[in-house]
DSSP file (Angstrom, degrees, kcal/mol; ACC not computed):
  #  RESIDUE AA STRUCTURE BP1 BP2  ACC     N-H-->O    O-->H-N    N-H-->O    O-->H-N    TCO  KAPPA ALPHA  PHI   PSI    X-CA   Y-CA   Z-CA
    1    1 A X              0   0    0      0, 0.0     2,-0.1     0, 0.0     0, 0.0   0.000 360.0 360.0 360.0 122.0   89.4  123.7   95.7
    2    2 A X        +     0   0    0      1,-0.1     0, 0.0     2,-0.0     0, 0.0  -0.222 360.0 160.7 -54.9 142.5   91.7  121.7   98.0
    3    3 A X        -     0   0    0      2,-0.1    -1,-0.1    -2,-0.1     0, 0.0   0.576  12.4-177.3-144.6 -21.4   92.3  118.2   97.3
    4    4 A X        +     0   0    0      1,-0.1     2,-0.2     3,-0.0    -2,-0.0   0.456  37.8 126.1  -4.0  56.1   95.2  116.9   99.0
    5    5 A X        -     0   0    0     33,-0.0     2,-0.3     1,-0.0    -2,-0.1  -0.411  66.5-106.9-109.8 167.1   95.3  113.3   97.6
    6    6 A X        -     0   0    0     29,-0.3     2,-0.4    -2,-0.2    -1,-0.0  -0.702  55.4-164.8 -88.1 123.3   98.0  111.0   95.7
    7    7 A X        -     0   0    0     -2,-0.3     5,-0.1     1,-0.2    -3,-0.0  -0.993  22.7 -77.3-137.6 160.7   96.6  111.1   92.3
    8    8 A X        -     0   0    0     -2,-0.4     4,-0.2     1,-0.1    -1,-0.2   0.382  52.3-108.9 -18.6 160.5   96.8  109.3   88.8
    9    9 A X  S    S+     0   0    0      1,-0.1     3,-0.4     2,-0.1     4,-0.3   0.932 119.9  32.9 -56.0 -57.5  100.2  110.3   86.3
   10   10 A X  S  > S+     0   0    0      1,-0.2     4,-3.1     2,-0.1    -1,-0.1   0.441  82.8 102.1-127.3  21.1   98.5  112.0   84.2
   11   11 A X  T  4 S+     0   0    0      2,-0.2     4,-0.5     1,-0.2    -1,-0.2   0.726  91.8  55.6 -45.8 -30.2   95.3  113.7   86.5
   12   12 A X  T  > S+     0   0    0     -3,-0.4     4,-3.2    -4,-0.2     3,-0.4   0.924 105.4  47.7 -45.2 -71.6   97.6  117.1   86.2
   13   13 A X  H  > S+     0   0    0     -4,-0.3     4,-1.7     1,-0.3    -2,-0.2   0.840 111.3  52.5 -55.7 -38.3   97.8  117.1   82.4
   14   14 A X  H  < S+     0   0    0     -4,-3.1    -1,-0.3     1,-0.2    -2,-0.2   0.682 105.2  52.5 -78.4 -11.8   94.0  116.5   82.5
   15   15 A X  H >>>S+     0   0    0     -4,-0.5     3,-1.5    -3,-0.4     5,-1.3   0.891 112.1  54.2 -58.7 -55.1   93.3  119.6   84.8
   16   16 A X  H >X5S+     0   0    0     -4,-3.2     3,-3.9     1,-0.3     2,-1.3   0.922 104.9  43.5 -63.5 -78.3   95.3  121.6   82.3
   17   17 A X  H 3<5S+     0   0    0     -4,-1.7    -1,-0.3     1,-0.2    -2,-0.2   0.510 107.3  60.5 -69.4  29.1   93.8  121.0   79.4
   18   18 A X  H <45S-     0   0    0     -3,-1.5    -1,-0.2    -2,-1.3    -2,-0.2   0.588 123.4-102.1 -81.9 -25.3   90.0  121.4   81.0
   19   19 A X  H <<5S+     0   0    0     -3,-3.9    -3,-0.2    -4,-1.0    -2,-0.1   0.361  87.4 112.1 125.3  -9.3   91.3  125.0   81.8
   20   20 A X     << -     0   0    0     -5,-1.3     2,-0.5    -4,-0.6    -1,-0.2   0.075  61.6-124.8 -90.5-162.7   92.1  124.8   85.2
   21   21 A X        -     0   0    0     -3,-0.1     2,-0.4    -4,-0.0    -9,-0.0  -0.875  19.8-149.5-169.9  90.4   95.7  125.0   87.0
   22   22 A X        -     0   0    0     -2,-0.5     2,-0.6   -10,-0.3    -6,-0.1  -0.812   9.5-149.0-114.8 162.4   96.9  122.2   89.4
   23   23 A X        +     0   0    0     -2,-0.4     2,-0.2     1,-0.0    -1,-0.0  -0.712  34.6 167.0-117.0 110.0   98.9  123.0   92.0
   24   24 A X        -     0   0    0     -2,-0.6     2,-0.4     2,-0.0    -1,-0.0  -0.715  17.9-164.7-121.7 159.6  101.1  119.4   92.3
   25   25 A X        -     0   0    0     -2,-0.2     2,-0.8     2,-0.0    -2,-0.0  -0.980  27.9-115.0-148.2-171.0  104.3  118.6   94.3
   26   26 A X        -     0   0    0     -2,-0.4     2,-0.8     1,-0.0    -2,-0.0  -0.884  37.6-131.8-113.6 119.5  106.6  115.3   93.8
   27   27 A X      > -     0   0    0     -2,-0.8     5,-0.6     1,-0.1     8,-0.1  -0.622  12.5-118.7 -53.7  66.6  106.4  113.3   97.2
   28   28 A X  T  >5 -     0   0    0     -2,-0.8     4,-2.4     3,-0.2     5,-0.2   0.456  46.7 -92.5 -42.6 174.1  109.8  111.8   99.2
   29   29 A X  H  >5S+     0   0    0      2,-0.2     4,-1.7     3,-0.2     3,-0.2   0.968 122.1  49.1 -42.9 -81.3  109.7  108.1   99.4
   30   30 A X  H  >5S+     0   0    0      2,-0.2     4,-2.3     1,-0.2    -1,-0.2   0.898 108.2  57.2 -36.7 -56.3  107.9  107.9  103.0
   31   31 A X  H  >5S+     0   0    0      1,-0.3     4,-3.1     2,-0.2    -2,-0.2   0.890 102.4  47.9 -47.3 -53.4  105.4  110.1  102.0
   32   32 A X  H  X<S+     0   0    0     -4,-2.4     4,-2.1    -5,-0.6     5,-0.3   0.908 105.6  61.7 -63.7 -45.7  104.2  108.4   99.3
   33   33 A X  H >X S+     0   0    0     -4,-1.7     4,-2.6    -5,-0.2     3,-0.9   0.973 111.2  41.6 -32.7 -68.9  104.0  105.2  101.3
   34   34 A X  H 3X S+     0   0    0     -4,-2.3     4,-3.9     1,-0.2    -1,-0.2   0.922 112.4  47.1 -40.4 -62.2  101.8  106.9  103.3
   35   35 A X  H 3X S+     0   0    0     -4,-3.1     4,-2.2     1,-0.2   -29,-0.3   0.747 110.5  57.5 -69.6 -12.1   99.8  108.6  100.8
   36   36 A X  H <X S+     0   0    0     -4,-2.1     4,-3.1    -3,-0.9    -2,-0.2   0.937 111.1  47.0 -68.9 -58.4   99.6  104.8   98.6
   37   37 A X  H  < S+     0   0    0     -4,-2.6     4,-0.5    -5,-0.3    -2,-0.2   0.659 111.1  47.5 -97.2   4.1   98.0  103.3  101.8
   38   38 A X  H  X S+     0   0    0     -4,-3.9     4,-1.7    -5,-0.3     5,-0.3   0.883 111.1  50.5 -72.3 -64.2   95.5  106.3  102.3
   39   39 A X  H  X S+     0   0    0     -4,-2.2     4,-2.2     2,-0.3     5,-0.4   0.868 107.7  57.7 -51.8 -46.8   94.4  106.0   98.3
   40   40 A X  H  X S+     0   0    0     -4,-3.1     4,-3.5     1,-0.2     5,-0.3   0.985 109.5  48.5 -39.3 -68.3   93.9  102.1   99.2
   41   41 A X  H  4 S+     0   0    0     -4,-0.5     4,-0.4     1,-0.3    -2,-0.3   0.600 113.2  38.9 -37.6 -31.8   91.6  103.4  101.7
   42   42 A X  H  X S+     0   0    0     -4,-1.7     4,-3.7    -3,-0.2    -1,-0.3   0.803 118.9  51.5 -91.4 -43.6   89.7  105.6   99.9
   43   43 A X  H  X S+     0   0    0     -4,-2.2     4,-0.9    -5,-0.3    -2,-0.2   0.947 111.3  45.3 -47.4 -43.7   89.8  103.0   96.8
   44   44 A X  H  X S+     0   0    0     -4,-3.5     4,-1.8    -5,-0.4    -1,-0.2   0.861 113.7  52.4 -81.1 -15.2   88.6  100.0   98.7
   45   45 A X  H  > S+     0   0    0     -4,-0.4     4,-3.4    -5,-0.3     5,-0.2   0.928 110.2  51.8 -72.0 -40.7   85.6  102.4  100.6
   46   46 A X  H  < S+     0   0    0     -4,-3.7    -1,-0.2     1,-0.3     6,-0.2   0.719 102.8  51.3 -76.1  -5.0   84.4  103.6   97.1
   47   47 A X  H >X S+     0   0    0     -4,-0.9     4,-2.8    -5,-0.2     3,-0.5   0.728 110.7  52.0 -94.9 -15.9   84.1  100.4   95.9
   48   48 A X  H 3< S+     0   0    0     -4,-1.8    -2,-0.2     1,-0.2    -3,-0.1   0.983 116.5  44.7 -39.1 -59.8   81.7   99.6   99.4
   49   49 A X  T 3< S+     0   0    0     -4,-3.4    -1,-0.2     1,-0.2    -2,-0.1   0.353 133.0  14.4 -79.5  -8.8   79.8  102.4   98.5
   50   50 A X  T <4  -     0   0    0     -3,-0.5    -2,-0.2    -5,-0.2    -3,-0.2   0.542  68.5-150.3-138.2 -46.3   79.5  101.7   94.8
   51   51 A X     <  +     0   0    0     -4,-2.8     2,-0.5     1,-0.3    -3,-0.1   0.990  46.3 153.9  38.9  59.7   80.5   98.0   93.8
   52   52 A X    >   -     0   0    0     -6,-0.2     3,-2.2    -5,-0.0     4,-0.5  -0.974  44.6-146.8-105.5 123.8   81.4   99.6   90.9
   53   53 A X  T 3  S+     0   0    0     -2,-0.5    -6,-0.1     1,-0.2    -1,-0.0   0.425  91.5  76.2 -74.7   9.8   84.0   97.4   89.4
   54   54 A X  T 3> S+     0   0    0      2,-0.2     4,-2.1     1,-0.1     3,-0.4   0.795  95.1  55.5 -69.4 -35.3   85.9  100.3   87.8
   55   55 A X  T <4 S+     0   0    0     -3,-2.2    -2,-0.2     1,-0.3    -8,-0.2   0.480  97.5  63.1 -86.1  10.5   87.1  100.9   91.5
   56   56 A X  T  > S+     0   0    0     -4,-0.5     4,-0.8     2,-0.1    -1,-0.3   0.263  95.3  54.8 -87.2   9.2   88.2   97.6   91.5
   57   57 A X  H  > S+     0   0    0     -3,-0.4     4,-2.0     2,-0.1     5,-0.4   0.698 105.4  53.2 -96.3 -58.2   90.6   98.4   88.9
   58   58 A X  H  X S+     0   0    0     -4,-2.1     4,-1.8     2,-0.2    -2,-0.1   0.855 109.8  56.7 -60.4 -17.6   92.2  101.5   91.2
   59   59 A X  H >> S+     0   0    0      2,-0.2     4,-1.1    -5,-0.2     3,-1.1   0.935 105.0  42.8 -35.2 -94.1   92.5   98.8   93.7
   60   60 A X  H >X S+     0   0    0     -4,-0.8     4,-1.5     1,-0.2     3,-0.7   0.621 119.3  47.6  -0.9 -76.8   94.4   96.8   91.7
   61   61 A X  H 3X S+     0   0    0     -4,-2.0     4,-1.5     1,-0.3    -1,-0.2   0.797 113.7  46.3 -49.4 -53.7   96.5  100.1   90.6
   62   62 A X  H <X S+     0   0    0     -4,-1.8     4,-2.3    -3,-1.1    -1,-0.3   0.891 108.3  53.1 -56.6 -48.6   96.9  101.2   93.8
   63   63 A X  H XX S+     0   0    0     -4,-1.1     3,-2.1    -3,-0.7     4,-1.6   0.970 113.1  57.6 -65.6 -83.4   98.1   97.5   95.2
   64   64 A X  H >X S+     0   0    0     -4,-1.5     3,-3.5     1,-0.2     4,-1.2   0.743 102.8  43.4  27.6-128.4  100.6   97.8   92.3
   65   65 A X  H 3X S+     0   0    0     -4,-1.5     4,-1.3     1,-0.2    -1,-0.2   0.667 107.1  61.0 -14.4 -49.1  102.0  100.4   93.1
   66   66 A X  H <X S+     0   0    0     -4,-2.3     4,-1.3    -3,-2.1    -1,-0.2   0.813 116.0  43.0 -49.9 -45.2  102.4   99.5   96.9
   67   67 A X  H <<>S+     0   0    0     -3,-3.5     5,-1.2    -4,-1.6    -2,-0.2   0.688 104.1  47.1-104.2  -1.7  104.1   97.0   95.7
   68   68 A X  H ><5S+     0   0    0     -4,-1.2     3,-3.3    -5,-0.2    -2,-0.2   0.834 118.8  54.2 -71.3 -43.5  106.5   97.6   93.0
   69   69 A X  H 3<5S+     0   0    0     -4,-1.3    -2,-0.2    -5,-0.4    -3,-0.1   0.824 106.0  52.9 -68.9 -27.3  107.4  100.9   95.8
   70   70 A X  T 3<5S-     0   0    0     -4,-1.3    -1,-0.3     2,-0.2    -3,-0.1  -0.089 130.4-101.6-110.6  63.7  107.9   98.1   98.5
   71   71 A X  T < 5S+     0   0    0     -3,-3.3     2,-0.2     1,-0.1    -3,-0.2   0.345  84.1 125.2  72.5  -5.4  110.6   96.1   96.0
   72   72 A X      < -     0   0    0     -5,-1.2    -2,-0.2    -6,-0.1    -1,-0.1  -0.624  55.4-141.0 -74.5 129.6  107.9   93.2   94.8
   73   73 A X    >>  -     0   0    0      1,-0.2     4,-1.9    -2,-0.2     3,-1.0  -0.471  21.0-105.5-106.6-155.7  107.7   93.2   91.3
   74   74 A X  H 3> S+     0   0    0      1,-0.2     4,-3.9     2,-0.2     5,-0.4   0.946 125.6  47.4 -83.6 -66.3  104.1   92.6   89.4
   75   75 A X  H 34 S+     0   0    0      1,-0.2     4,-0.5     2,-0.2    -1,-0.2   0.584 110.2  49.6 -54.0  -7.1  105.1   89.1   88.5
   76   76 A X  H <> S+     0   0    0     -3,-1.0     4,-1.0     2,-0.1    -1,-0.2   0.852 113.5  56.1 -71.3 -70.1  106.4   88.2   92.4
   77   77 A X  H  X S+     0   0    0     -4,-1.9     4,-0.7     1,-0.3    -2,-0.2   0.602 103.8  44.0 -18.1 -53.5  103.1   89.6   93.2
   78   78 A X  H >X S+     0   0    0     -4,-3.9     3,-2.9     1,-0.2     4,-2.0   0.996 112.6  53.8 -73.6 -60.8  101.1   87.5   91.2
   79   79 A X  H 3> S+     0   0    0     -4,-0.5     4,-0.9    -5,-0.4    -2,-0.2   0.710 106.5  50.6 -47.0 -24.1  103.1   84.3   92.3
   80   80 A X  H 3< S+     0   0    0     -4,-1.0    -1,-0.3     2,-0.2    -2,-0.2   0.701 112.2  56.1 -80.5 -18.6  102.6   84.9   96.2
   81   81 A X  H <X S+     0   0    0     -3,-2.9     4,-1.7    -4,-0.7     5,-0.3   0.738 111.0  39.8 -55.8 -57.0   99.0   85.3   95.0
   82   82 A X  H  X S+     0   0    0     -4,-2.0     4,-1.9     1,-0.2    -2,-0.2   0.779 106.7  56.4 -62.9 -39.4   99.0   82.1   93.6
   83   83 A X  H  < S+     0   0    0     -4,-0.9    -1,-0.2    -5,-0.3    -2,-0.2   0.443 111.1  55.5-103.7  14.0  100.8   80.0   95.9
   84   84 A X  H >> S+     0   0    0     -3,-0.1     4,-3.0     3,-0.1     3,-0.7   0.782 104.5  41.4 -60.2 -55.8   98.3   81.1   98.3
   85   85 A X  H 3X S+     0   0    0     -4,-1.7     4,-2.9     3,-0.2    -2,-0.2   0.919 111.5  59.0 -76.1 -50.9   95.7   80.5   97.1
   86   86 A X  H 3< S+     0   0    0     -4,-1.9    -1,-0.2    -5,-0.3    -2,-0.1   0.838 120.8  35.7 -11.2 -49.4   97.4   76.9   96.0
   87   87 A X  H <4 S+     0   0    0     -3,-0.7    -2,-0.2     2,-0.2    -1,-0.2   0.661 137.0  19.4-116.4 -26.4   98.0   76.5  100.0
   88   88 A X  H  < S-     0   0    0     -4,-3.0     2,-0.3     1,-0.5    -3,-0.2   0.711  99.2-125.9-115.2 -14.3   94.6   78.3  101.3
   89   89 A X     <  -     0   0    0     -4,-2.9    -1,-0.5    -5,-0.2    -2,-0.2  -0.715  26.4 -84.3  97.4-153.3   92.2   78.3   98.5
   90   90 A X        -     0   0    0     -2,-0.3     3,-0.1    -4,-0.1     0, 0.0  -0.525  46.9 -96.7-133.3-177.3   90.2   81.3   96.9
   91   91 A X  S >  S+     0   0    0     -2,-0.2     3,-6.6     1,-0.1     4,-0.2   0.643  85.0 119.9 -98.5  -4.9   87.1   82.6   98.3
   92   92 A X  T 3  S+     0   0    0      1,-0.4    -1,-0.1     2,-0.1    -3,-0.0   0.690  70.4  56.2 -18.8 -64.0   84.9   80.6   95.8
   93   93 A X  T 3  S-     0   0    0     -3,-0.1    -1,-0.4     2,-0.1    -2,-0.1   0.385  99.0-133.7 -68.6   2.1   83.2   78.8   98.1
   94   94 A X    <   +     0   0    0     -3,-6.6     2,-0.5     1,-0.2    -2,-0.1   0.922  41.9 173.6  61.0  60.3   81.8   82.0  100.2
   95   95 A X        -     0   0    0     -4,-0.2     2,-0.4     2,-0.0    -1,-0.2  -0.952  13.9-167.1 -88.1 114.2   83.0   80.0  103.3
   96   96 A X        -     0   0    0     -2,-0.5     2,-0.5     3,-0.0     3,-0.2  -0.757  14.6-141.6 -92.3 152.2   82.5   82.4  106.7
   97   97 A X        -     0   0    0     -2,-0.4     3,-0.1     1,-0.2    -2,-0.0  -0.877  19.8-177.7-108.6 121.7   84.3   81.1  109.8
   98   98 A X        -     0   0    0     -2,-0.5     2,-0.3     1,-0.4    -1,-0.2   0.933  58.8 -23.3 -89.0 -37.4   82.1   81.7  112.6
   99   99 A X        -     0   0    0     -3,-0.2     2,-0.6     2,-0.0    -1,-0.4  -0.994  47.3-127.1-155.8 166.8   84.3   80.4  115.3
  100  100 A X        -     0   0    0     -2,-0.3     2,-0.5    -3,-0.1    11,-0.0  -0.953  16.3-156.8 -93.9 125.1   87.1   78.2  116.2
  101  101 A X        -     0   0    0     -2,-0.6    -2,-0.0     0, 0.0     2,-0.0  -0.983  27.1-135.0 -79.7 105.9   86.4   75.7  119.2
  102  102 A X        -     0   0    0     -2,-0.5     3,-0.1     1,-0.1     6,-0.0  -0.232  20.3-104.8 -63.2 129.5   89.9   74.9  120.4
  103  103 A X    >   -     0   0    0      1,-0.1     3,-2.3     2,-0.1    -1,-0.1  -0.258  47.9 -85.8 -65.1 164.9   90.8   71.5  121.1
  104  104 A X  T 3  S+     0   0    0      1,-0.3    -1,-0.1    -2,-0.0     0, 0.0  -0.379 115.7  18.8 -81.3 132.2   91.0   70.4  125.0
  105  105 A X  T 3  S+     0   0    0      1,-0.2    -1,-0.3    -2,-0.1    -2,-0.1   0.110  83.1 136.2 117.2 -40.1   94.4   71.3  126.0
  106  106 A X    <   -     0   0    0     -3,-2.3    -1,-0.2     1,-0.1    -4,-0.1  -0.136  54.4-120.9 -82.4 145.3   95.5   73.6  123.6
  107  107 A X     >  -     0   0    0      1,-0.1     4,-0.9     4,-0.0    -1,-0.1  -0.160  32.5-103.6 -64.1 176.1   97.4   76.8  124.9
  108  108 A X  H >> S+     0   0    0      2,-0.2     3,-1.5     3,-0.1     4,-1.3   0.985 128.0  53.4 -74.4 -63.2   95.9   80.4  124.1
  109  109 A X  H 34 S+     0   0    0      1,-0.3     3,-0.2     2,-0.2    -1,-0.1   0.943 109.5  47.3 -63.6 -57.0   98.9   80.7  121.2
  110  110 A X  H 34 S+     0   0    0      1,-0.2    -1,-0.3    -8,-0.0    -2,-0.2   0.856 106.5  62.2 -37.0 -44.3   97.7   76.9  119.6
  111  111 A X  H << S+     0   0    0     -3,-1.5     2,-1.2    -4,-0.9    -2,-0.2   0.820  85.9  91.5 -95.6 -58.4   93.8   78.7  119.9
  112  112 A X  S  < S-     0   0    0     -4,-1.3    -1,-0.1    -3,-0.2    -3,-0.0  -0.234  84.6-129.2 -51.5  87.7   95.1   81.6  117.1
  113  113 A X        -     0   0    0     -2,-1.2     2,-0.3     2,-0.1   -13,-0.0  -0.013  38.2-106.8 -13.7 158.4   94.3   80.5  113.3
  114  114 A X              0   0    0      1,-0.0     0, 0.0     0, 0.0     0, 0.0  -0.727 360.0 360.0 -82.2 154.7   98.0   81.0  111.5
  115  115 A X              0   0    0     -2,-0.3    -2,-0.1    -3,-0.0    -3,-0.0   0.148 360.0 360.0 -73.3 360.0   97.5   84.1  109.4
């Protein structure tokens, strides 16, 4: 059976000793980039599709990863997390933005929210 996914450390070891034989290779740098922000993709659909909050742990794992691999370490992470939320909030309050009405004047660039 084909699988051709990024998978857990020790997802190999657990093939073997079920009896089976996987067939693994070690990924360059770019590649693995890639295959980290596929496995986000698949992570964040199965937790659509489940709201099971286990696959919000492989998030997690996955965001990790993404980021130790682009030079952020856990503990940057957390602080750009933080002083965000500090500077924008959280989502607590379930606020949806339906629209902007742009003040009278304002150029098309003014009219874009800041990210």
């Amino acid at each position: 059976m084909r699988y051709n996914k990024l998978v857990r450390d020790k997802i190999p070891e657990i093939i073997t000793r079920r009896g089976d034989r996987p067939v693994t290779q070690v990924l360059d740098a770019n590649v693995y980039r890639q295959e980290l922000r596929r496995k986000l993709q698949e992570e964040v659909t199965e937790f659509v599709e489940s709201e099971n909050a286990e696959e919000l742990a492989d998030i997690l794992e996955v965001v990790y990863a993404l980021a130790v691999d682009g030079g952020v370490s856990l503990s940057q992470l957390e602080e750009m997390r933080k002083q965000k939320r500090r500077e924008k909030g959280g989502f607590d309050q379930r606020i949806f933005l339906a629209e902007i009405i742009p003040k009278q004047g304002a150029s098309e660039f003014q009219k874009l929210p800041k990210p």
